[in-house]
N, C-alpha and C positions, 0 to 999 in steps of 0.2 A: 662449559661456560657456567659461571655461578648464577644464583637464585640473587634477582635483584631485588633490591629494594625491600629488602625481608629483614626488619628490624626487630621485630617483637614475636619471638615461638611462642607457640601453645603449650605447655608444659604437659595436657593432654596427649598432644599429636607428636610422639617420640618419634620425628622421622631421622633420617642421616641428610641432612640439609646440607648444602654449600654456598651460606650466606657471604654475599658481597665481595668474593676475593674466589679466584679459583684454585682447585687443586691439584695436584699433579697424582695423577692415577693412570695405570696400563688398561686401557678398555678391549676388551673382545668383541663384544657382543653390545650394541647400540640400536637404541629406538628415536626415532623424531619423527614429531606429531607437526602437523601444520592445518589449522582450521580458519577456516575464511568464511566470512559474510555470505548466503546466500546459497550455504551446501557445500561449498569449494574446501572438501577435507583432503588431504591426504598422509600417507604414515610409508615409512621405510624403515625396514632394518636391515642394521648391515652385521656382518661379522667377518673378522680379523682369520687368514686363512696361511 
């Protein structure tokens, strides 16, 4: 999924963004973060086998 609503870089902060449009990439190995109000974090990674 793209980086939303990310109009203006840091010219600073040289990241590899994927502002407002997605891209087509082969992923292996993936992270997702999920934080919630009140401690309720959790995180998964997967990878492509």
């Amino acid at each position: 999924h793209p980086t939303i609503n990310y109009h203006h870089p840091d010219p600073e902060c040289d990241l590899d963004y994927v502002p407002n449009e997605p891209r087509k990439a082969k992923i292996d190995i993936c992270l997702s973060n999920s934080f919630g109000f009140g401690g309720t974090n959790a995180s998964i990674v997967l990878k492509r086998i």
